[in-house]
C-alpha positions in Angstrom: 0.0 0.0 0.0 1.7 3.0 -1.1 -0.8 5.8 1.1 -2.1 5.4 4.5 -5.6 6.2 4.8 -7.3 8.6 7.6 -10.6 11.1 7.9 -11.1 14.6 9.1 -9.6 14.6 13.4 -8.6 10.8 12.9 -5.6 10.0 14.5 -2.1 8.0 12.4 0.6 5.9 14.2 3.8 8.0 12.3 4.7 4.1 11.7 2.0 3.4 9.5 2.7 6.2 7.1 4.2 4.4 4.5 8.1 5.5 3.9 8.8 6.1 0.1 11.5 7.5 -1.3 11.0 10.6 -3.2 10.7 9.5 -6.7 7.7 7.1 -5.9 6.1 9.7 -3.7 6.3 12.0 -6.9 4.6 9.4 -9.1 1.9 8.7 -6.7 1.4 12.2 -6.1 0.7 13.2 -9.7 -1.2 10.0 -10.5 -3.9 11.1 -7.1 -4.0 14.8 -8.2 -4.9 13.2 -12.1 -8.0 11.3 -10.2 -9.3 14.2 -9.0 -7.6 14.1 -5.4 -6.0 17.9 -4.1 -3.3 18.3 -2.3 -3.6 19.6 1.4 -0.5 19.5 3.4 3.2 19.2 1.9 5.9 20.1 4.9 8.8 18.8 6.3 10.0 17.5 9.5 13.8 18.7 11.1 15.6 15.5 12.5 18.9 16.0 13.5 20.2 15.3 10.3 17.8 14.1 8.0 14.3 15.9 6.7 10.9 13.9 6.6 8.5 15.3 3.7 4.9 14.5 4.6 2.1 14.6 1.9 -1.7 14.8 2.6 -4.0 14.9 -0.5 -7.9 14.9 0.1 -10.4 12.4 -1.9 -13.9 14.3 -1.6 -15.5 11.9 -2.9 -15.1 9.7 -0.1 -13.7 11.9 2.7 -10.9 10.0 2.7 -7.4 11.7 3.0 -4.2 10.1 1.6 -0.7 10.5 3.7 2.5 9.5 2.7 6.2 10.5 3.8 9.6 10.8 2.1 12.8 11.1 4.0 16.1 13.3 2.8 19.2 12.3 4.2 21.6 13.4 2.1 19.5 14.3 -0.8 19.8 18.2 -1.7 17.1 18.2 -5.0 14.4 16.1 -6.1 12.5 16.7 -9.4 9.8 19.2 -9.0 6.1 17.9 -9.6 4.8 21.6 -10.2 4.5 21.1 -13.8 2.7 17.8 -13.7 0.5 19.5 -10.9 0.3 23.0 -11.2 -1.0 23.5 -7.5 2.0 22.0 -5.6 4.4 25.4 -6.7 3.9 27.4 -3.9 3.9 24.2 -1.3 7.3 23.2 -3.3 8.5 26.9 -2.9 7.8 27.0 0.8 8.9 23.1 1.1 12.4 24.9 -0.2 12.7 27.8 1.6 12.7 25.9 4.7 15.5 23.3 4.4 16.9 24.2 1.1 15.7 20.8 -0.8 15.7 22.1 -4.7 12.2 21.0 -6.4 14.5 21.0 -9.8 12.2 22.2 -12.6 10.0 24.1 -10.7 8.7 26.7 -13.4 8.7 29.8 -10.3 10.9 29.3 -7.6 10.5 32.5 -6.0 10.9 33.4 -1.9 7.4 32.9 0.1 8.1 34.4 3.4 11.5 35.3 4.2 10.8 33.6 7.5 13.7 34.1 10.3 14.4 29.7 9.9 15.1 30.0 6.0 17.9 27.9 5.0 19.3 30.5 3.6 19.4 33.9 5.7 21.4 35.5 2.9 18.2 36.2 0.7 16.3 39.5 1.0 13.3 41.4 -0.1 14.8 43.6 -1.7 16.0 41.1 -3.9 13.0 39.5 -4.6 12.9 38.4 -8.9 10.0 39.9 -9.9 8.7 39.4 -13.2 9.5 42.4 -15.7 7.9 42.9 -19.5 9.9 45.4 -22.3 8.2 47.3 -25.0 6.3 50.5 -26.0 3.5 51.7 -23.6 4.8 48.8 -20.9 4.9 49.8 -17.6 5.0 48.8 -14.2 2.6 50.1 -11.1 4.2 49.4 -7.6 1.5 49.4 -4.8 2.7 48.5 -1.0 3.9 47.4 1.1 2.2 50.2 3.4 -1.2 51.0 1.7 -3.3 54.3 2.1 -6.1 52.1 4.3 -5.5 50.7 7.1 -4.3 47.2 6.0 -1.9 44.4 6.3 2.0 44.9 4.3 1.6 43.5 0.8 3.6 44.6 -2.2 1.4 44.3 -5.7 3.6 44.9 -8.7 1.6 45.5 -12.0 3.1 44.7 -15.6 0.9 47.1 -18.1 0.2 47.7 -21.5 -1.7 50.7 -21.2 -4.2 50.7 -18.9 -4.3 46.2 -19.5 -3.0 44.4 -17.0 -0.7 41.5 -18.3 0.8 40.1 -15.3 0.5 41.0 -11.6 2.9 39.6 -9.3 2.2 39.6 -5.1 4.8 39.8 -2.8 4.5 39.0 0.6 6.2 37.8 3.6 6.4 41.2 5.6 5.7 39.8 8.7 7.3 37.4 10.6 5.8 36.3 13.4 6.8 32.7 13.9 3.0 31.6 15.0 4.1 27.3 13.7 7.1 27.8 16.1 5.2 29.5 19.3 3.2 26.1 18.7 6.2 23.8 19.6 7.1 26.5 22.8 3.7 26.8 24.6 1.9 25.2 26.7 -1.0 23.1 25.4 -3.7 24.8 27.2 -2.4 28.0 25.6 -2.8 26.8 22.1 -6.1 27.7 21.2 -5.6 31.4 22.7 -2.6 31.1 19.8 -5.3 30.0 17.5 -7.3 32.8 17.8 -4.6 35.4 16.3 -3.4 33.4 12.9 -5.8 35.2 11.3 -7.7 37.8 13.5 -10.9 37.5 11.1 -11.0 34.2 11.5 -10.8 33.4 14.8 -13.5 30.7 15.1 -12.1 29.1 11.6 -8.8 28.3 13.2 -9.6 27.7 17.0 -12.0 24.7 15.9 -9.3 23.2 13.2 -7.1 23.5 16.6 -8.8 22.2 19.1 -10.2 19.6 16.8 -6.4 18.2 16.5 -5.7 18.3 20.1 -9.2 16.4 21.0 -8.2 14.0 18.4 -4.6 13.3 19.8 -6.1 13.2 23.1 -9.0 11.1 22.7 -11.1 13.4 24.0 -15.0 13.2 24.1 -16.9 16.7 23.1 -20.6 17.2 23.7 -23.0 17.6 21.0 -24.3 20.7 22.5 -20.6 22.7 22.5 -20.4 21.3 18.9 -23.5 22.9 18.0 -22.3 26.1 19.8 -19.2 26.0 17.6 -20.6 25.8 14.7 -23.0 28.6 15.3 -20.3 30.8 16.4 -18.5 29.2 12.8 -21.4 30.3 11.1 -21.8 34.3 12.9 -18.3 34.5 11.8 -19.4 33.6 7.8 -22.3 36.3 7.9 -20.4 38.6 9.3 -17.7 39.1 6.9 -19.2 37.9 4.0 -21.7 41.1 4.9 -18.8 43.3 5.5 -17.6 42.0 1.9 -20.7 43.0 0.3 -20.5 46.7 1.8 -16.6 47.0 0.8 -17.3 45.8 -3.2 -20.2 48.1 -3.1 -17.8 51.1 -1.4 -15.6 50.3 -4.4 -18.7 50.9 -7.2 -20.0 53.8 -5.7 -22.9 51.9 -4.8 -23.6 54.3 -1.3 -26.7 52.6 -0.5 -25.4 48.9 -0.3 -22.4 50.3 1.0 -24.3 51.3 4.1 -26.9 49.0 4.4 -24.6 46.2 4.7 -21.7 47.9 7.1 -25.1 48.2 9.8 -26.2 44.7 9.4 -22.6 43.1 9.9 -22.6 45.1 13.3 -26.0 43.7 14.0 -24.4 40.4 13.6 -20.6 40.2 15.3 -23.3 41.8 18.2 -24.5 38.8 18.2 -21.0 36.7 18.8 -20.6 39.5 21.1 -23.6 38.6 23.5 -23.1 34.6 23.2 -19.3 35.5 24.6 -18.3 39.0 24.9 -16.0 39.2 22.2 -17.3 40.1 18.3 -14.5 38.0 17.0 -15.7 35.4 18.9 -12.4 35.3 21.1 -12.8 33.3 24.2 -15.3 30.5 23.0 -13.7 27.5 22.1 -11.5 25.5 24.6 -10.0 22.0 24.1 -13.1 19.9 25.2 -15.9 22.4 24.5 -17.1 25.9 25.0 -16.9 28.3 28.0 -20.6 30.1 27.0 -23.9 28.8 26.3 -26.8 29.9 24.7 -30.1 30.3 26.8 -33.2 30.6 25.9 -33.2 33.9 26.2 -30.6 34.4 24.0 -32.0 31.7 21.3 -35.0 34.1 21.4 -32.5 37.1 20.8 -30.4 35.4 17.7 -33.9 34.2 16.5 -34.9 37.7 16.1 -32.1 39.6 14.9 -31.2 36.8 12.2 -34.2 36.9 11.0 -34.3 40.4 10.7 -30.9 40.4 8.7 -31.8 37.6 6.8 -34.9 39.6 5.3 -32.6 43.1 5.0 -29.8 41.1 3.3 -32.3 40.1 1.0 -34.0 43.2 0.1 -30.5 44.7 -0.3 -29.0 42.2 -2.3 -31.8 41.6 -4.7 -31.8 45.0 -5.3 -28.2 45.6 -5.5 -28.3 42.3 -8.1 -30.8 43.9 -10.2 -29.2 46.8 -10.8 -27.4 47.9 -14.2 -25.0 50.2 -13.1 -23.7 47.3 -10.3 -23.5 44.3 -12.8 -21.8 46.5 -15.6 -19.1 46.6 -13.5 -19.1 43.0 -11.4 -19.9 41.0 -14.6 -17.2 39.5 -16.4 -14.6 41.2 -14.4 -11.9 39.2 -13.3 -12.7 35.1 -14.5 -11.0 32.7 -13.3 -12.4 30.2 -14.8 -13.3 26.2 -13.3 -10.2 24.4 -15.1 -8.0 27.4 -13.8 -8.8 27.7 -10.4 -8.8 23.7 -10.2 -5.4 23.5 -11.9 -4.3 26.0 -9.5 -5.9 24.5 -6.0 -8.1 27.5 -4.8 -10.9 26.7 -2.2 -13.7 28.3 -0.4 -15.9 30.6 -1.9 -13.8 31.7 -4.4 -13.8 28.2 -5.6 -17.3 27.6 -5.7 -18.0 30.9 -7.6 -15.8 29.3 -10.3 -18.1 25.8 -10.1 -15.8 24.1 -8.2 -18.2 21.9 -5.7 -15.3 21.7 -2.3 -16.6 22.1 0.7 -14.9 21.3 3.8 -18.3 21.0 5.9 -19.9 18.4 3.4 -16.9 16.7 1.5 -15.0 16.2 5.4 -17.6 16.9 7.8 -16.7 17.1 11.8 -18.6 18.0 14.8 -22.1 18.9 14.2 -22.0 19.0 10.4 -21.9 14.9 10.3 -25.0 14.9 12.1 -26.7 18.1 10.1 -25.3 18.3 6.9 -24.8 20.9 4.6 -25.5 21.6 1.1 -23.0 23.2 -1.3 -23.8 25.8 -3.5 -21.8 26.9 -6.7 -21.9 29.4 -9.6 -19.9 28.7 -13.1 -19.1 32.3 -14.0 -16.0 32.3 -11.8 -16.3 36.6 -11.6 -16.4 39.5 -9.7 -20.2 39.1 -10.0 -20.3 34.9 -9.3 -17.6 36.1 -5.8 -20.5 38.3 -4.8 -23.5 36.4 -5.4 -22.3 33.4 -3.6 -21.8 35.4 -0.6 -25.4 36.5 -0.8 -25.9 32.9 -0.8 -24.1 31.4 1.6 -25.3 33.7 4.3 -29.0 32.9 4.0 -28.0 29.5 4.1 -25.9 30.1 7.4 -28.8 31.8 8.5 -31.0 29.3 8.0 -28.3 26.8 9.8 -28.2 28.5 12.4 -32.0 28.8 13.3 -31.8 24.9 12.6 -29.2 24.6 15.5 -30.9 26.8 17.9 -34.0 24.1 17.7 -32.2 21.5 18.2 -30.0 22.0 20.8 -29.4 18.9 23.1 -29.5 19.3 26.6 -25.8 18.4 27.7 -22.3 20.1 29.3 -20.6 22.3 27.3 -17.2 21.6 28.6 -16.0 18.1 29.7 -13.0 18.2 31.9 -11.3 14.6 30.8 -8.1 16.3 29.7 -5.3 13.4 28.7 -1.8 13.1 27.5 -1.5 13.1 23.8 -1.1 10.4 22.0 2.7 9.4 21.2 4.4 9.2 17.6 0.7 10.2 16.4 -0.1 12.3 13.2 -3.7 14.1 12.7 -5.0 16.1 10.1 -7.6 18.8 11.2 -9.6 20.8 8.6 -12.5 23.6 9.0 -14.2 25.6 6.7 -13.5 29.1 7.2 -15.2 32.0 5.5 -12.6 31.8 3.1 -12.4 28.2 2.2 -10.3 25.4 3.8 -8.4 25.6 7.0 -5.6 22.9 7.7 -4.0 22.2 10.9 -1.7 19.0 11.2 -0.1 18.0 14.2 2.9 15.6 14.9 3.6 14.1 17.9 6.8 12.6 19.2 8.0 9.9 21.4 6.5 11.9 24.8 3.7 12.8 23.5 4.7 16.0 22.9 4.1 18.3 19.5 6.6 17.7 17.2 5.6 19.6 14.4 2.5 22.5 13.9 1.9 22.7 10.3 -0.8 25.5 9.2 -2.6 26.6 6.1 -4.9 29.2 6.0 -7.3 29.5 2.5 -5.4 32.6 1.1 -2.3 30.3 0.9 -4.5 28.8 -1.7 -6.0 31.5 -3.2 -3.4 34.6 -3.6 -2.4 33.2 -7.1 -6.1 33.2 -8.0 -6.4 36.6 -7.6 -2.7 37.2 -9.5 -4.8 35.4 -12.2 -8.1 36.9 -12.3 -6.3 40.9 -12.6 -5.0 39.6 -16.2 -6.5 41.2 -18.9 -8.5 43.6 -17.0 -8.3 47.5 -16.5 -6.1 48.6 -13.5 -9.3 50.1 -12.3 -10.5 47.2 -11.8 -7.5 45.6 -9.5 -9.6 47.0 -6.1 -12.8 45.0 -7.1 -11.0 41.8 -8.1 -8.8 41.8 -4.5 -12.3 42.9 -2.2 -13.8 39.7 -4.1 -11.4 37.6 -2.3 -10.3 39.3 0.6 -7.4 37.6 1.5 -4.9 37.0 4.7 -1.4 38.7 4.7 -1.2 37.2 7.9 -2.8 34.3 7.0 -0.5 33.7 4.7 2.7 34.8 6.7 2.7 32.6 9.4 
C-alpha cells in the first residue's frame, strides 16, 4: 500500500505512514491529483540530520485523506512535480525555503516568506525576482507594502500595456511572526488562545481546526451541544464578513446605498458573537473539550430575532443591489478565473465555488455537528467578480437558515467536559474547518513523549493569492480593487 488512509480529526501511528522514497512519492502524487484528489499539506520535518517530507491529499468523494512521507538524508534536490501538478508550486516553494531541498524544474521558484528559519538567511526582499515585460506603452505600477487604508503589508507589482494588466505579481512575507514555532514552545492549554490570532478575522475558523487536533490526539469526548455552539459561532463568523464583503465591493462601485446598508447589518451580527461571549471576534469561546458560554433561551429568542431580521434586510439589499445595471456593468465579467483554472491551481472556499468548483470542507469532510446536520454546497460557473458576490449573498442565508436549525435542536448536555489526557505518542492528525474563506488545515505531529513535534498550518489565502494574480490579467487597472475585495485575502494568514 503505497498511502495510509485517515478522515477529518482521525488520528495515524507516524509508523503506518508508508516511507517512500521521493521519486515514488512523486509518481503517486501526480497520478492522485490526475483522479481528481487535491493536495492539502506538503511540509517537512527537522531530524537531527535528516528531513521527513509528509504529503496529505484529500479524496472528496469519499472523505478519505491520503498520507505518505519521504525522508532526505543526504539528498539536496528532487525533481519538481509543479509542472505535472500545477497547485503544488507554492507548497514546493515553501517546502524549499525551509531546508533548502531544490524542487528542480519548478517553473517559479521565488521566496514565500523570508521567515527568520530560512535555509538561507542570505536572501532579502529587496532582492525578490520579480517578473519584468519590455516594449512600447509597458509599464509597471508598484502598490505597498504600506497602503493608504489601514491594512496588512503587501507589495502588488503591475506589468501594463496601457491601462491592461498583463501580469501581476504579489509579494508577501512582511511579517514574521513565527505563529508554527510559538506552537512547539507553549503550553497546550495556551494553544487555542494562539489559534485565535493566525488570522484575526477568522478566529472561530482556526480555534476549531485546533482544538479539533488536540481532542483527536487526546482522545477526548466533546458534547454535541458545545459542537452545535461552535458551529454557530462558525457560522456568525461567515455572515459577518461575507456582509462586511458585500458593503466594501459596493464602497468600491459607488454603490452608497449597499455600502451602508450592509456595514449596519454586519454590526448587527458580530453583536451577536458579542452577547453569546463578549467578544465580536468570537475570542474566548472554544476551549480544548468544548465551549466556556452557552446559549439560553433567552438568547436563542434574541439570535432568533435579529437573524431573522438580517436575513430579510440582506435580501432586500441584495436583490436590489443584483438587479441593478449600473452594479453588474461593473461585477460581470470582471476578473474570471475560470473552473479548469482555479482547479489547476488549488483555490478553495468561496472563491472556488463561484468558479463551479463543488469543495466544501463542511460536506466533503464533515466534523462536529456538520456529520450529524449536513450541509449543502452551492456553486456558480461564471467564476467573476459578480459569481464572488453572489455566492456570498448565498451562503449567508444559508448560514442563517443553519443556524436557526441549531438553535432548535439544541441537546440538553455540558458544554465543557473536563477529561483532559496526554497526547497520543508518535501520532499524526489532520484537522480541517471551513472558514469563511475556504479550507483551514492544521496537522499536528507528535513525538516519542507525546509532545508536539511539528505544527503545520494553512490558511485559504495560501490557496488563493495566485487566483487573484490570475483573475487581474486582462482587466483595466481600475478594476485591480474589485477583483482583491472579491477575495479578501490574509497577509497574515498567509505569513505565518
Amino acid at each position: 500500500m503505497q498511502w495510509a488512509f485517515t478522515r477529518n480529526n482521525h488520528v495515524l501511528n507516524l509508523a503506518d505512514i508508508p516511507q517512500l522514497d521521493i521519486l515514488t512519492l512523486k509518481k503517486e502524487i501526480i497520478n492522485e491529483c490526475r483522479n481528481q484528489k487535491r493536495v492539502i499539506a506538503f511540509f517537512g520535518l527537522k531530524k537531527s540530520s535528516t528531513v521527513e517530507l509528509f504529503v496529505v491529499l484529500a479524496d472528496d468523494e469519499s472523505s478519505r485523506l491520503l498520507v505518505g512521507k519521504a525522508l532526505f538524508e543526504k539528498e539536496k534536490a528532487y525533481p519538481s512535480i509543479s509542472p505535472e501538478v500545477p497547485s503544488m508550486h507554492l507548497f514546493e516553494r515553501e517546502f524549499y525555503e525551509e531546508f533548502g531541498i531544490l524542487p528542480d524544474g519548478h517553473p517559479w521558484l521565488k521566496p514565500v516568506r523570508y521567515g527568520k528559519e530560512r535555509f538561507d538567511s542570505s536572501l532579502r526582499m529587496e532582492d525578490y525576482p520579480f517578473f519584468t515585460m519590455k516594449g512600447e506603452e509597458i509599464h509597471e505600477v508598484a502598490v505597498g507594502p504600506i497602503h493608504a487604508g489601514i491594512i496588512e503589508p503587501g507589495h502588488f507589482r503591475f506589468s501594463c500595456h496601457g491601462e491592461n494588466v498583463h501580469h501581476l505579481e504579489i509579494q508577501l512575507g512582511y511579517q514574521h511572526r513565527g505563529i508554527e514555532k510559538l506552537f512547539l514552545e507553549k503550553e497546550k492549554n495556551f494553544l487555542p488562545h494562539l489559534a485565535e490570532s493566525i488570522a484575526g478575522d477568522s478566529v472561530i475558523g482556526h480555534t476549531t481546526a485546533c482544538v479539533r487536533a488536540l481532542e483527536a490526539l487526546e482522545d477526548r469526548k466533546v458534547s454535541k451541544r458545545a459542537h452545535s455552539i461552535r458551529a454557530i459561532a462558525l457560522e456568525l463568523e461567515r455572515i459577518a464578513i461575507h456582509i462586511g464583503d458585500l458593503g466594501a465591493l459596493s464602497g468600491d462601485i459607488a454603490y452608497l446605498m449597499g455600502n451602508s446598508v450592509f456595514g449596519a447589518l454586519r454590526t448587527e451580527v458580530i453583536n451577536t458573537s458579542l452577547a453569546l461571549c463578549g467578544s465580536r471576534f468570537g475570542r474566548g469561546l472554544i476551549k480544548t473539550g468544548g465551549v466556556l458560554f452557552d446559549v439560553d433561551n433567552d438568547l436563542a429568542n434574541q439570535m432568533r430575532k435579529t437573524l431573522r431580521k438580517v436575513y430579510r434586510d440582506v435580501e432586500r439589499m441584495a436583490e436590489t443591489m443584483f438587479s441593478s445595471a449600473n452594479v453588474l456593468s461593473r461585477l460581470e465579467q470582471t476578473g474570471i478565473v475560470p473552473m479548469e483554472i482555479a482547479k489547476e491551481i488549488g483555490m478553495v472556499g468561496p472563491a472556488a465555488r463561484a468558479s463551479g468548483i463543488p469543495a466544501d470542507i463542511r460536506t466533503d469532510h464533515p466534523y462536529g455537528v456538520y456529520r450529524s446536520f449536513p450541509f449543502h454546497k452551492m456553486t456558480l460557473q461564471s467564476g467573476d467578480v459578480f459569481a464572488r458576490a453572489y455566492i456570498r449573498y448565498v451562503e449567508i442565508k444559508q448560514s442563517i437558515q443553519y443556524i436557526l436549525e441549531q438553535l432548535d435542536n439544541m441537546y440538553d448536555e455540558a458544554l465543557f467536559l473536563r477529561d483532559s489526557k496526554k497526547m497520543k505518542s508518535s501520532g499524526f492528525v489532520v484537522s480541517l474547518s471551513e472558514g469563511w474563506r475556504g479550507e483551514i488545515a492544521h496537522c499536528i505531529i507528535t513525538g516519542e513523549k507525546g509532545e508536539i513535534a511539528r505544527y503545520k498550518i494553512k490558511d485559504p489565502s495560501f490557496n488563493n493569492w495566485y487566483g487573484l494574480a490570475l483573475a487581474v490579467r486582462d482587466n483595466g487597472i481600475s478594476d485591480f480593487p474589485l477583483c482583491n475585495k472579491s477575495f479578501n485575502l490574509s497577509y497574515c494568514g498567509h505569513d505565518l
